[in-house]
PyMOL Python script that loads the backbone (N, CA, C, O; Angstrom):
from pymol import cmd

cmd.read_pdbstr("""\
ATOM      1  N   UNK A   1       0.844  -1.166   0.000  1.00  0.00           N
ATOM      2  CA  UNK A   1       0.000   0.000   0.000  1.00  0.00           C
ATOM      3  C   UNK A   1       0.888   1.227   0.000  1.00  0.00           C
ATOM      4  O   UNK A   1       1.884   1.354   0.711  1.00  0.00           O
ATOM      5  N   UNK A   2       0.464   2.052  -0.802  1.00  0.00           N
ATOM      6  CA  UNK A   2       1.156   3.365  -0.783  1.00  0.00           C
ATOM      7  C   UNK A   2       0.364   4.515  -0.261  1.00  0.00           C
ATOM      8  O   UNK A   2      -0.765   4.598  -0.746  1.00  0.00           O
ATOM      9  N   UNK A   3       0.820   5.763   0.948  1.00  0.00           N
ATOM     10  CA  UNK A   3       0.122   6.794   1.077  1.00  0.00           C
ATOM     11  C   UNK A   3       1.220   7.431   1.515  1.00  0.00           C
ATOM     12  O   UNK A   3       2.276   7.093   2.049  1.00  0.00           O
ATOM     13  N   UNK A   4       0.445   8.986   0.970  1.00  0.00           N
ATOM     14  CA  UNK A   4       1.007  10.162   0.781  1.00  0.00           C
ATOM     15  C   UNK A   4       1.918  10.676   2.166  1.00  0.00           C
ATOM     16  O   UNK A   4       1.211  10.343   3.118  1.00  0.00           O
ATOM     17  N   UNK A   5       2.598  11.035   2.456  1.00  0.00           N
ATOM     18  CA  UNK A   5       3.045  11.042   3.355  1.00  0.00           C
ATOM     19  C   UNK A   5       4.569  12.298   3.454  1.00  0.00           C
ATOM     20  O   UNK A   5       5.768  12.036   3.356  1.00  0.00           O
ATOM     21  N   UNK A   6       3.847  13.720   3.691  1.00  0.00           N
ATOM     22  CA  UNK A   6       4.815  14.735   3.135  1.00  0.00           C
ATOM     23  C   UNK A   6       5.717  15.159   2.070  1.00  0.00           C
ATOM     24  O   UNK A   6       6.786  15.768   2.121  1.00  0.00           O
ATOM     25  N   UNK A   7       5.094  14.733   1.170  1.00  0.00           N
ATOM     26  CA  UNK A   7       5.444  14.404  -0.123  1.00  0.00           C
ATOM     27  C   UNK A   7       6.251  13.009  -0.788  1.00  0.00           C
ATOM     28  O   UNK A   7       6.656  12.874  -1.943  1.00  0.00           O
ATOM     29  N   UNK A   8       6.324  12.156   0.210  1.00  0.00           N
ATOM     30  CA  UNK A   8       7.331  10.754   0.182  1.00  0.00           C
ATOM     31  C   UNK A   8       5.762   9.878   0.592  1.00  0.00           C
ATOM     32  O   UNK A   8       4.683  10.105   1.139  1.00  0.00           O
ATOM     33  N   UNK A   9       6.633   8.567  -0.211  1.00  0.00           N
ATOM     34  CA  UNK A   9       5.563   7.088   0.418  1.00  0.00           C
ATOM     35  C   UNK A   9       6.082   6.552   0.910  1.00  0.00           C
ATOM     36  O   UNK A   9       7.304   6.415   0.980  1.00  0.00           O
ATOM     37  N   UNK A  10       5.053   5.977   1.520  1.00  0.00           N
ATOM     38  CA  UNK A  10       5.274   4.486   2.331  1.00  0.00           C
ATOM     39  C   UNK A  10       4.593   3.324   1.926  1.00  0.00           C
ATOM     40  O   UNK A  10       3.391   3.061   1.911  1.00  0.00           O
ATOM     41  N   UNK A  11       5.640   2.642   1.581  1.00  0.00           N
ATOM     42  CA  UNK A  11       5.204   1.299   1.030  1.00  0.00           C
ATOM     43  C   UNK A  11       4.619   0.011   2.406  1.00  0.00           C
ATOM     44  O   UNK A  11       5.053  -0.301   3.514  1.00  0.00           O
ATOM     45  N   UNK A  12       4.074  -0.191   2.011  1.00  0.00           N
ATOM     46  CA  UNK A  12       3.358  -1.106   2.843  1.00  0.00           C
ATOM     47  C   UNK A  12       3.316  -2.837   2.512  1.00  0.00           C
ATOM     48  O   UNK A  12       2.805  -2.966   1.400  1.00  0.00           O
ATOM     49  N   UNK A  13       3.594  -3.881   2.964  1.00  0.00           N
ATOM     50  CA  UNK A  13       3.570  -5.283   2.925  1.00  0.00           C
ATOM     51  C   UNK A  13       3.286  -6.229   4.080  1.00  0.00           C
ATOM     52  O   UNK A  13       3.570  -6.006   5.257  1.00  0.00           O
ATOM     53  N   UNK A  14       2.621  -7.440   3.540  1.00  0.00           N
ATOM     54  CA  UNK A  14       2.195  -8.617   4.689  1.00  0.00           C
ATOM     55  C   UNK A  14       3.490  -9.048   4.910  1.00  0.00           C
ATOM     56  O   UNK A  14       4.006  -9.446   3.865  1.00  0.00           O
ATOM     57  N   UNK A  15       4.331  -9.131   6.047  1.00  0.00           N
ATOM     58  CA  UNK A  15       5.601  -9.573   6.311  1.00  0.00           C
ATOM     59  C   UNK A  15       5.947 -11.421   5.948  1.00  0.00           C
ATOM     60  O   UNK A  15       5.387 -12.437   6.359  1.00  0.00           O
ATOM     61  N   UNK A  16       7.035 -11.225   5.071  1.00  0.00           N
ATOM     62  CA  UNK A  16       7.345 -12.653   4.494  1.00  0.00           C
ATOM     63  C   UNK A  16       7.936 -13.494   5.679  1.00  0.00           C
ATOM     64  O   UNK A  16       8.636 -14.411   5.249  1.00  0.00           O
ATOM     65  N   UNK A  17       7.882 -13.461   6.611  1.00  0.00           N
ATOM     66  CA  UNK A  17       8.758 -13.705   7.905  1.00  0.00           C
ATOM     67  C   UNK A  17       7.716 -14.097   9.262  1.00  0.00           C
ATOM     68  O   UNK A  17       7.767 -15.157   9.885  1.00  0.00           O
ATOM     69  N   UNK A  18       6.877 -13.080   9.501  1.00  0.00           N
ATOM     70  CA  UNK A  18       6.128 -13.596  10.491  1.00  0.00           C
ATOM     71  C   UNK A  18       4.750 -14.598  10.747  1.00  0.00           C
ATOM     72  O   UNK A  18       3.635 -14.438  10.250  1.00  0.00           O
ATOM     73  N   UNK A  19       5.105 -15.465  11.498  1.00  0.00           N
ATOM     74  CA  UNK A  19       4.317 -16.491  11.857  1.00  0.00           C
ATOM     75  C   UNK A  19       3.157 -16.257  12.990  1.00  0.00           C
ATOM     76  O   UNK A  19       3.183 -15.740  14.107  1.00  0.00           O
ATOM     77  N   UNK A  20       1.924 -16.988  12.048  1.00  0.00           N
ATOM     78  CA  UNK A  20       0.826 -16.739  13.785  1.00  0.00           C
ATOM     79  C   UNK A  20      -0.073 -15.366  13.392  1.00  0.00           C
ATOM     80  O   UNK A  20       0.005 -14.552  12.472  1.00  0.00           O
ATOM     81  N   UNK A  21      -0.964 -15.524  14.553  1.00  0.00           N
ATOM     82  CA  UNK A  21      -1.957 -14.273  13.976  1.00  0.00           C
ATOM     83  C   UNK A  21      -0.840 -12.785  15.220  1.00  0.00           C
ATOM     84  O   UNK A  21      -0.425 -12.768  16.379  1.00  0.00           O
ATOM     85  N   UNK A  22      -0.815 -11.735  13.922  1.00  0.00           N
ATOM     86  CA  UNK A  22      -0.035 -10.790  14.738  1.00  0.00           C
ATOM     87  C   UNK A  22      -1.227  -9.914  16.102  1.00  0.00           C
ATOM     88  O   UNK A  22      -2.235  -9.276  15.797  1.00  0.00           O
ATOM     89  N   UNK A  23      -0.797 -10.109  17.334  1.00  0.00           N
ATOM     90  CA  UNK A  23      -1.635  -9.450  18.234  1.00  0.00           C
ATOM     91  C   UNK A  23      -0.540  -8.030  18.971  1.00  0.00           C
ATOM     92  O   UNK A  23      -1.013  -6.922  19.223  1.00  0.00           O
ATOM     93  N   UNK A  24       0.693  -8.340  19.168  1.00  0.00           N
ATOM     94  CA  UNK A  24       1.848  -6.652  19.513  1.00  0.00           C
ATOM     95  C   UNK A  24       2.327  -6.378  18.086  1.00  0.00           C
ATOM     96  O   UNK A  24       2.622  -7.168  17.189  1.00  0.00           O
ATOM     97  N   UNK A  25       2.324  -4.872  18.127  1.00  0.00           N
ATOM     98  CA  UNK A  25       3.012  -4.050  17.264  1.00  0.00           C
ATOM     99  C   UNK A  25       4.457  -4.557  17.399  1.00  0.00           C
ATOM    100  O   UNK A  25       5.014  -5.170  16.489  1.00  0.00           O
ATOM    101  N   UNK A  26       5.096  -4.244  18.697  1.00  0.00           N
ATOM    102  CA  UNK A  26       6.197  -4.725  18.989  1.00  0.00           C
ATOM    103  C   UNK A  26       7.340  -6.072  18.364  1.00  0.00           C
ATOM    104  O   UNK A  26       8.510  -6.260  18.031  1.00  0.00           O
ATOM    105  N   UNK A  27       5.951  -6.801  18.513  1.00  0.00           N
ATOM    106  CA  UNK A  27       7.001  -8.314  17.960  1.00  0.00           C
ATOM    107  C   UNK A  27       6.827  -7.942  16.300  1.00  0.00           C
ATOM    108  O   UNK A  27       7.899  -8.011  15.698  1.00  0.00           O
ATOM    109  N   UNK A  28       5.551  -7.526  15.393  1.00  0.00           N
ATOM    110  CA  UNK A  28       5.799  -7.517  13.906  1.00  0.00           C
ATOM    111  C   UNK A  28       6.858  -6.318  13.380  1.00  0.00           C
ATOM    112  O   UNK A  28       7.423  -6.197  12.293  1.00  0.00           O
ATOM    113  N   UNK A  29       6.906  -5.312  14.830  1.00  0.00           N
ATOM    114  CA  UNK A  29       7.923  -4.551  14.403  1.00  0.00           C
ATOM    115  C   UNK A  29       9.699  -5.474  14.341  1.00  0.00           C
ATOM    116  O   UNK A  29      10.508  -5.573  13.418  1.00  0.00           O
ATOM    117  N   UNK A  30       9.713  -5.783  15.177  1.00  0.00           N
ATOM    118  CA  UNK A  30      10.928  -6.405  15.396  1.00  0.00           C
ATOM    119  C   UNK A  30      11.205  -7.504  14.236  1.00  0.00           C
ATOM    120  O   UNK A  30      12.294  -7.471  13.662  1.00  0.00           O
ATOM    121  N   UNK A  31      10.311  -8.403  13.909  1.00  0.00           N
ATOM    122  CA  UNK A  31      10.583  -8.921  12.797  1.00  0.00           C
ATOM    123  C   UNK A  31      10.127  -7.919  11.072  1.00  0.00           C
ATOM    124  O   UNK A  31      10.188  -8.248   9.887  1.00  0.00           O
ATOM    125  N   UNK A  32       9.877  -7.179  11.488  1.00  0.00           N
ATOM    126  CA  UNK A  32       9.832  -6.272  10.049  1.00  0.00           C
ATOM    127  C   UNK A  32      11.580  -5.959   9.635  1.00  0.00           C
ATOM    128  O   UNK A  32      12.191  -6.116   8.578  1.00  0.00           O
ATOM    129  N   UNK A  33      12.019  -5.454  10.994  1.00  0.00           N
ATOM    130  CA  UNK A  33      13.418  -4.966  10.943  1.00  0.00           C
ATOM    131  C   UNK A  33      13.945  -5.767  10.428  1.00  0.00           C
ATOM    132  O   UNK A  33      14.148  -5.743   9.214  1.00  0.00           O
ATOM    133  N   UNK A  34      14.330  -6.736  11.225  1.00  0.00           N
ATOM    134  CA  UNK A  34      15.372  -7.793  11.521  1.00  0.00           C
ATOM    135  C   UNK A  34      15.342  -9.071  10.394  1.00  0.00           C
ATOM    136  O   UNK A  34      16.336  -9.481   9.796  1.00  0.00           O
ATOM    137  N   UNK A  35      14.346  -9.452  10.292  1.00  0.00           N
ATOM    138  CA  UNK A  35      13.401 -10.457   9.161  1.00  0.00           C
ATOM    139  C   UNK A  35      13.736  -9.648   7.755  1.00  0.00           C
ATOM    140  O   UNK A  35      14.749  -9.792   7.070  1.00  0.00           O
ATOM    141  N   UNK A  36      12.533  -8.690   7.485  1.00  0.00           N
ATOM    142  CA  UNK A  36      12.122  -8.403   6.472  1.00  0.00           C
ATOM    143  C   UNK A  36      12.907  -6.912   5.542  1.00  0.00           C
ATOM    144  O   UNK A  36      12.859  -6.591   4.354  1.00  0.00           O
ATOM    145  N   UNK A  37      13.361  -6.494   6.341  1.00  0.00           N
ATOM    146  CA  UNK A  37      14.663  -5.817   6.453  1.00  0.00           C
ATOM    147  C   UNK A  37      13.777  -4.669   5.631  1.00  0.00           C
ATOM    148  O   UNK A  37      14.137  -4.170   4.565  1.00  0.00           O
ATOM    149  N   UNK A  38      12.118  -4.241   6.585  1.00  0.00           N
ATOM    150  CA  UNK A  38      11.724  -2.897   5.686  1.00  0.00           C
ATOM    151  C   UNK A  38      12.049  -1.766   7.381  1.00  0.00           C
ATOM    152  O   UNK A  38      12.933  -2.053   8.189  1.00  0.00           O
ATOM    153  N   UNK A  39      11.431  -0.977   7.481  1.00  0.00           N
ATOM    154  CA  UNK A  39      12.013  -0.041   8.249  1.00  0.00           C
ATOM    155  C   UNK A  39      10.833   0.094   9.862  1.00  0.00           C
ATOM    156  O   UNK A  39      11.318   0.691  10.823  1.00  0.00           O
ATOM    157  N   UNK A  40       9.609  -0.390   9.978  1.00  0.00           N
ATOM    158  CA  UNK A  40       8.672  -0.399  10.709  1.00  0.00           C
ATOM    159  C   UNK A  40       7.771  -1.862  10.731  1.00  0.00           C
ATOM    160  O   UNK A  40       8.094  -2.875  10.110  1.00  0.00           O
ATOM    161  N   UNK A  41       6.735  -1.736  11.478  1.00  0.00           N
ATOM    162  CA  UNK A  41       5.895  -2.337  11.219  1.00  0.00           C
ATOM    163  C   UNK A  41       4.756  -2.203  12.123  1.00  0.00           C
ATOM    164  O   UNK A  41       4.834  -1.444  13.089  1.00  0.00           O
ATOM    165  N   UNK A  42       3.241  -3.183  11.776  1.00  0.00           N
ATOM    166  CA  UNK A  42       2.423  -3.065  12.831  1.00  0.00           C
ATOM    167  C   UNK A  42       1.592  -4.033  12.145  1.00  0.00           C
ATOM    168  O   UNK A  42       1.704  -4.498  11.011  1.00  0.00           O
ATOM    169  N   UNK A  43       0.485  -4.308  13.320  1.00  0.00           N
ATOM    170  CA  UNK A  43      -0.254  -5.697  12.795  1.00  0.00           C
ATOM    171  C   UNK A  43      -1.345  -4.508  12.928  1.00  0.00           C
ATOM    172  O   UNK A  43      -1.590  -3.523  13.625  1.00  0.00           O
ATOM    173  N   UNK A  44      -2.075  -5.560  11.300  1.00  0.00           N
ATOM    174  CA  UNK A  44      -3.747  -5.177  11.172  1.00  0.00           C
ATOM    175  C   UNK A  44      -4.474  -5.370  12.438  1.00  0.00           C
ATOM    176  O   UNK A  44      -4.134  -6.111  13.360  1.00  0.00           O
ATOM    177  N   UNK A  45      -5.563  -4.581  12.368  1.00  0.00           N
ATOM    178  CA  UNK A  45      -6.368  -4.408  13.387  1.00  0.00           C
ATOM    179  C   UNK A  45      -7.734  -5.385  13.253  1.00  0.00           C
ATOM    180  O   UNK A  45      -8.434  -5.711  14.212  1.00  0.00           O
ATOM    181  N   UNK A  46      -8.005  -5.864  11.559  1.00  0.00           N
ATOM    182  CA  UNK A  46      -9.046  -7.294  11.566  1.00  0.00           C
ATOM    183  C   UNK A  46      -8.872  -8.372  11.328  1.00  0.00           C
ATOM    184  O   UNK A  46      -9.540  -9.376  11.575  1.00  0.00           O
ATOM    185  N   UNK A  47      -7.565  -8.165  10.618  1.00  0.00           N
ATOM    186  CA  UNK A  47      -7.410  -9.432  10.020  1.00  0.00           C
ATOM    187  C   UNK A  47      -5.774  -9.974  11.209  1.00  0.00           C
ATOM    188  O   UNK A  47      -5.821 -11.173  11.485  1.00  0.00           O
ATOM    189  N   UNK A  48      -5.024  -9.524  11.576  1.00  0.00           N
ATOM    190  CA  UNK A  48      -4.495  -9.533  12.572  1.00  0.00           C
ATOM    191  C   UNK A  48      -3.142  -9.901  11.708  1.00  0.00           C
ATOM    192  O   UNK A  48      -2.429 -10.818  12.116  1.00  0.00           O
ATOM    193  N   UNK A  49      -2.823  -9.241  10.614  1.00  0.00           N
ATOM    194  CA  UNK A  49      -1.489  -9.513   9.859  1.00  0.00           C
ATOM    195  C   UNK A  49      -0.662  -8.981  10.542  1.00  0.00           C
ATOM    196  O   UNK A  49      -0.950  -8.338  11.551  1.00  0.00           O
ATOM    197  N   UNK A  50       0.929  -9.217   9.958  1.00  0.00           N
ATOM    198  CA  UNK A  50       1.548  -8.139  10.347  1.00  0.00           C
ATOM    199  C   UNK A  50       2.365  -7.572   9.152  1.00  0.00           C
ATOM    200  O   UNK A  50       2.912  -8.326   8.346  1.00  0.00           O
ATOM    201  N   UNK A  51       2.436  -6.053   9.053  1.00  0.00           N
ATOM    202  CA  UNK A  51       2.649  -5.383   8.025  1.00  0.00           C
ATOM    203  C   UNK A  51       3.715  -4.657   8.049  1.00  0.00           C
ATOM    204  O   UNK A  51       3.904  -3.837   8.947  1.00  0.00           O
ATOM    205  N   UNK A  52       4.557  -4.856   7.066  1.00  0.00           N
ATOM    206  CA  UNK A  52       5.940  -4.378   7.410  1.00  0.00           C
ATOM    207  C   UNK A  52       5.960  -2.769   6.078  1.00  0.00           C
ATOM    208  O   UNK A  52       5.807  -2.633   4.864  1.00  0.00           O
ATOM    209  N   UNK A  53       6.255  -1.830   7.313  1.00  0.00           N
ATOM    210  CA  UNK A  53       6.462  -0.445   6.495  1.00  0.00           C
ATOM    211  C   UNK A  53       7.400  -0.006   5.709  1.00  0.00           C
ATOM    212  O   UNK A  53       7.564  -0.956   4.944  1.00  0.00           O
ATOM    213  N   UNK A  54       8.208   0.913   5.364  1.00  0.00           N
ATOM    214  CA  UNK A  54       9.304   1.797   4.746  1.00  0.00           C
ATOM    215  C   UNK A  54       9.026   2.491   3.623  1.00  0.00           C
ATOM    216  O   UNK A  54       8.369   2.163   2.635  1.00  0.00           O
ATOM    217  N   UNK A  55       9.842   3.909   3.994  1.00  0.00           N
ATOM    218  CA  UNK A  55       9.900   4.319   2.833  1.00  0.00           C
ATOM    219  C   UNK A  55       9.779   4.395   1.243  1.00  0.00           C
ATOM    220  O   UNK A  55      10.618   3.536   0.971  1.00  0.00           O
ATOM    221  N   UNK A  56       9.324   4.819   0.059  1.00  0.00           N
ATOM    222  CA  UNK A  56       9.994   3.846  -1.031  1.00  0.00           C
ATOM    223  C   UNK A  56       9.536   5.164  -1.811  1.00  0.00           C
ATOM    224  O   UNK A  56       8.907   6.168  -1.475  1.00  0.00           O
ATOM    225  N   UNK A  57      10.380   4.533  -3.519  1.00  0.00           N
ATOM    226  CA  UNK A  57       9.918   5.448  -4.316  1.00  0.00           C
ATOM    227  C   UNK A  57      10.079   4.272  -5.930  1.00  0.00           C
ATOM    228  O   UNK A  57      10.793   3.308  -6.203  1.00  0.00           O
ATOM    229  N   UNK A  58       8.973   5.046  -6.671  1.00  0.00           N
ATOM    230  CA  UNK A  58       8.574   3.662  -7.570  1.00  0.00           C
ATOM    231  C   UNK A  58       9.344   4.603  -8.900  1.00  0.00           C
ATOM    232  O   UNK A  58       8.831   4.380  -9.996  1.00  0.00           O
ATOM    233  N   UNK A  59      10.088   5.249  -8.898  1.00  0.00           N
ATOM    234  CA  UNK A  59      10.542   5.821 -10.245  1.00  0.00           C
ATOM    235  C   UNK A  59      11.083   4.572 -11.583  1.00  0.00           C
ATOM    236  O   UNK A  59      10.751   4.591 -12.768  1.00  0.00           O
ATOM    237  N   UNK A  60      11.722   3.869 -11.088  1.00  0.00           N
ATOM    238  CA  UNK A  60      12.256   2.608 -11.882  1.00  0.00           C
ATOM    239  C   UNK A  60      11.602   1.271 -11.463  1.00  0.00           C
ATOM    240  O   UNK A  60      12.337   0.467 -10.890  1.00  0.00           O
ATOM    241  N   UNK A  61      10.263   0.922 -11.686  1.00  0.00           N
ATOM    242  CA  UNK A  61       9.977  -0.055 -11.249  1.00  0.00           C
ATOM    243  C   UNK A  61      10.035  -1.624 -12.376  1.00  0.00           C
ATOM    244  O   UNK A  61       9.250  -1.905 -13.281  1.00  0.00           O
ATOM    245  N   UNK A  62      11.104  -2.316 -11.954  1.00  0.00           N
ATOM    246  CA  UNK A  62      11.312  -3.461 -12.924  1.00  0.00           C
ATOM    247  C   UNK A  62       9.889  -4.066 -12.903  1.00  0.00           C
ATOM    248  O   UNK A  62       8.931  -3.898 -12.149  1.00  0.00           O
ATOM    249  N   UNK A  63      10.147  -5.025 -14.276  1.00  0.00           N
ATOM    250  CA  UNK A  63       8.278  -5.940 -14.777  1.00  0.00           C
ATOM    251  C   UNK A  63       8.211  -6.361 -13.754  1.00  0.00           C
ATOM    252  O   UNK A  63       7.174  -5.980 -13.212  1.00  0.00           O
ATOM    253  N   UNK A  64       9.001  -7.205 -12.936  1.00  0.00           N
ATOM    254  CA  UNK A  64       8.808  -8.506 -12.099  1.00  0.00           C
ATOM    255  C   UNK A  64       8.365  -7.780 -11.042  1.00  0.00           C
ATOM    256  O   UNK A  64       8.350  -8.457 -10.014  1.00  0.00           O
ATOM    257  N   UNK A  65       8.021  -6.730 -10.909  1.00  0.00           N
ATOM    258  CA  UNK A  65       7.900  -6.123  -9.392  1.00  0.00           C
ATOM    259  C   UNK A  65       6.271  -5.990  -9.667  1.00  0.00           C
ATOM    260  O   UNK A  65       5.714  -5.390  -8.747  1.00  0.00           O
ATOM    261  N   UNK A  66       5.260  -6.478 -10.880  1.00  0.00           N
ATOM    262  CA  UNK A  66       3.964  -6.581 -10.544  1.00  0.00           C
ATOM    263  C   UNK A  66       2.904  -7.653 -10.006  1.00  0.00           C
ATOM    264  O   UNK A  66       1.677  -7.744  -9.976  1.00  0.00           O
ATOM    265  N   UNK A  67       4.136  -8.514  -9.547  1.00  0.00           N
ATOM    266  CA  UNK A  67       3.217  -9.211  -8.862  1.00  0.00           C
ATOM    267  C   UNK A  67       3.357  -8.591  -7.333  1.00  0.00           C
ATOM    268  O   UNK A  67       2.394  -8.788  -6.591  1.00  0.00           O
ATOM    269  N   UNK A  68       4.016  -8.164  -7.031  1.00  0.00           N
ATOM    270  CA  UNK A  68       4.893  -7.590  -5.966  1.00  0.00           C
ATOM    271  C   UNK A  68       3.127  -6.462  -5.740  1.00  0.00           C
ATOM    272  O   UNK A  68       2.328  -6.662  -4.825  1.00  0.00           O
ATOM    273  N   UNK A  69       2.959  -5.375  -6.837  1.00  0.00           N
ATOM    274  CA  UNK A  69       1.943  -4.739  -6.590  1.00  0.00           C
ATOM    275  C   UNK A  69       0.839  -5.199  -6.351  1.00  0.00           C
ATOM    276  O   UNK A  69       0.033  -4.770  -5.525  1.00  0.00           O
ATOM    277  N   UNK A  70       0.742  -5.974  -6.956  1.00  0.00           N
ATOM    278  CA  UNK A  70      -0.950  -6.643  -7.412  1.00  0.00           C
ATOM    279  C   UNK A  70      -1.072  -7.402  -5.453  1.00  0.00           C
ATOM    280  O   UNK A  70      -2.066  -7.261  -4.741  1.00  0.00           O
ATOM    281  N   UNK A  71      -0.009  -8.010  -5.112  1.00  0.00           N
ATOM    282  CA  UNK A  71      -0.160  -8.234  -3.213  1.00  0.00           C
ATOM    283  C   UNK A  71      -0.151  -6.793  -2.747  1.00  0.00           C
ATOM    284  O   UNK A  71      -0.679  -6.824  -1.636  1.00  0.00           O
ATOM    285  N   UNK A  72       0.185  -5.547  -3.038  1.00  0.00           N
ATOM    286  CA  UNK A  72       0.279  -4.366  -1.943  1.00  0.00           C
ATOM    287  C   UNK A  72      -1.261  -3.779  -3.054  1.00  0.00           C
ATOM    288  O   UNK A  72      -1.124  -2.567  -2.888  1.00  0.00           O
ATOM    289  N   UNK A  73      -2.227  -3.885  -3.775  1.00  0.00           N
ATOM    290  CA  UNK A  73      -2.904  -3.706  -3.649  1.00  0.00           C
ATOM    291  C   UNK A  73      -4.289  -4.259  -2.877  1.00  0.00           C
ATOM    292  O   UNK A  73      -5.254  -3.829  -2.246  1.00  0.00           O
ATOM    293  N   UNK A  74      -3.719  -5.493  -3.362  1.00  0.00           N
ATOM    294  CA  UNK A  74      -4.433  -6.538  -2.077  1.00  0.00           C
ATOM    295  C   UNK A  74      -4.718  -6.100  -0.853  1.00  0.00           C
ATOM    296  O   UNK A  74      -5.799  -5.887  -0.306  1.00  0.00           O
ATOM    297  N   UNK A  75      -3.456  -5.974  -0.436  1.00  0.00           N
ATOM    298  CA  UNK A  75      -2.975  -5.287   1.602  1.00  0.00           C
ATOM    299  C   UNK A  75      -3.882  -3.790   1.239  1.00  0.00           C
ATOM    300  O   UNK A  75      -4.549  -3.438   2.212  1.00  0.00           O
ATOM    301  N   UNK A  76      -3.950  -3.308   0.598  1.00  0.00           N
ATOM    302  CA  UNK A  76      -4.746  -1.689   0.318  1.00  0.00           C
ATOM    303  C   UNK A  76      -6.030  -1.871   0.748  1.00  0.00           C
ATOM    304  O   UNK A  76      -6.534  -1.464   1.795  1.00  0.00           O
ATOM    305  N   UNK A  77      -6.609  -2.620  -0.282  1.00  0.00           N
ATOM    306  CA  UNK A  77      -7.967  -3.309   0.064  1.00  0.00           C
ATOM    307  C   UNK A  77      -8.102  -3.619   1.273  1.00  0.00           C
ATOM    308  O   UNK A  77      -8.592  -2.788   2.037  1.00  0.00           O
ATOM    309  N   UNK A  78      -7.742  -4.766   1.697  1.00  0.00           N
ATOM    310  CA  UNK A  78      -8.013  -4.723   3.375  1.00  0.00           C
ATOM    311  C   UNK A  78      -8.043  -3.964   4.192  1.00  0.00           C
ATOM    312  O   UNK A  78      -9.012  -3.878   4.947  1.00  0.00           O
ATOM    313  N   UNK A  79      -6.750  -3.017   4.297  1.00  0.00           N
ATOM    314  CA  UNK A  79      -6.697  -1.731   5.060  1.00  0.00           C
ATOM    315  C   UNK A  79      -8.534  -0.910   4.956  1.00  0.00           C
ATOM    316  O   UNK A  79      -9.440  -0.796   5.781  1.00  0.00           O
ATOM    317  N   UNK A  80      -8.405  -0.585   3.811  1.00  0.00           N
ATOM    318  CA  UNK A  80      -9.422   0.162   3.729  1.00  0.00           C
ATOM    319  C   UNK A  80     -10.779  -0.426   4.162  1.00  0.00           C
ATOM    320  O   UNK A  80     -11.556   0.137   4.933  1.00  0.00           O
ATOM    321  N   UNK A  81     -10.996  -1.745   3.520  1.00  0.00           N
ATOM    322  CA  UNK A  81     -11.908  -2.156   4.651  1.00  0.00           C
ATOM    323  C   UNK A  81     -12.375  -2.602   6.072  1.00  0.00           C
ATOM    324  O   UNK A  81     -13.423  -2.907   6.642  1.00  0.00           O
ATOM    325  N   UNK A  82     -10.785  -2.456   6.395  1.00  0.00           N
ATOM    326  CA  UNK A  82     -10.809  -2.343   7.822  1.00  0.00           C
ATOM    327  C   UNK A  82     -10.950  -1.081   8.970  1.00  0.00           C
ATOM    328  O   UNK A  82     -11.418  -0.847  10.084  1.00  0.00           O
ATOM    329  N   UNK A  83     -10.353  -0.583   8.092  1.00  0.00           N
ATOM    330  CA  UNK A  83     -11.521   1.388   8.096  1.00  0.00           C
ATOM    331  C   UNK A  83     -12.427   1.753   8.320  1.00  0.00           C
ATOM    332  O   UNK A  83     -12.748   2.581   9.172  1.00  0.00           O
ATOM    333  N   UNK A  84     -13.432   0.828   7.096  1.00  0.00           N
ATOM    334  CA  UNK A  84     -14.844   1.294   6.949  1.00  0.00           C
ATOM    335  C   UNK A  84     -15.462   0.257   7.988  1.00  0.00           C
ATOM    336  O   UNK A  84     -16.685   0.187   7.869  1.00  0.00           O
ATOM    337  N   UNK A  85     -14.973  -0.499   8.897  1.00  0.00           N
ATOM    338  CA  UNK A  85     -15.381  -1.089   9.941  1.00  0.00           C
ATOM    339  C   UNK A  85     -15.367  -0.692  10.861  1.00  0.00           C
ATOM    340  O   UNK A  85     -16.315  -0.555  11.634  1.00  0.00           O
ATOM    341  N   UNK A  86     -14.050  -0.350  11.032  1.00  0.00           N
ATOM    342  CA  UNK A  86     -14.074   0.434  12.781  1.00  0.00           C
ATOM    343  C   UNK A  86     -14.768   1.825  12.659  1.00  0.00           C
ATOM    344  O   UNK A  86     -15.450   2.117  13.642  1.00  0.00           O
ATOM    345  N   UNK A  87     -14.735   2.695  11.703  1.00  0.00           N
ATOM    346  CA  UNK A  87     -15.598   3.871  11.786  1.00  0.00           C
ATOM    347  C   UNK A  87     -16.923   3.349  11.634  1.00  0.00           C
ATOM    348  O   UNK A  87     -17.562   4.366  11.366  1.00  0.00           O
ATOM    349  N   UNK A  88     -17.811   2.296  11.640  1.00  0.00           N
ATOM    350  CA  UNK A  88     -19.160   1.912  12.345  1.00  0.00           C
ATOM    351  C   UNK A  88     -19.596   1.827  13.104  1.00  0.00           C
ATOM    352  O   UNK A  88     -20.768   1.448  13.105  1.00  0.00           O
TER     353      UNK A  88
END
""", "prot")
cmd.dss("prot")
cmd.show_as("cartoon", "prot")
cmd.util.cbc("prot")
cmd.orient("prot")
């Protein structure tokens, strides 16, 4: 998932590394770092993933990197409907 974020993004992903339904920020952070080697992290709030953050910028994006999107639009989707849940 990408959002705007002072003029820079943040790329967003389901962490390739963590096991189990994520319930602390803490532990998906720690394996975001250390694991997944993006810069943050935090677990969904419905589906109970854990989502590893960082920076990014898509100026040169190689072919092979659309399957890569087509999962961070995926993770978008959820987010957002996990949105339109808790604001109910």
């Amino acid at each position: 998932m990408i959002l705007g974020v002072q003029g820079q993004n943040i790329c967003k992903t389901t962490s390739k590394h963590f096991k189990g339904l994520c319930w602390l920020d803490s532990s998906c952070r720690k394996v975001c770092i250390e694991q997944d080697k993006f810069e943050d992290g935090h677990c969904s709030k419905l589906q109970r993933k854990c989502l590893c953050t960082k920076l990014c910028a898509f100026d040169n994006i190689p072919n092979e990197a659309g399957t890569i999107l087509v999962q961070d639009v995926k993770t978008l989707e959820a987010e957002l409907l996990e949105e339109e849940i808790f604001r109910a």
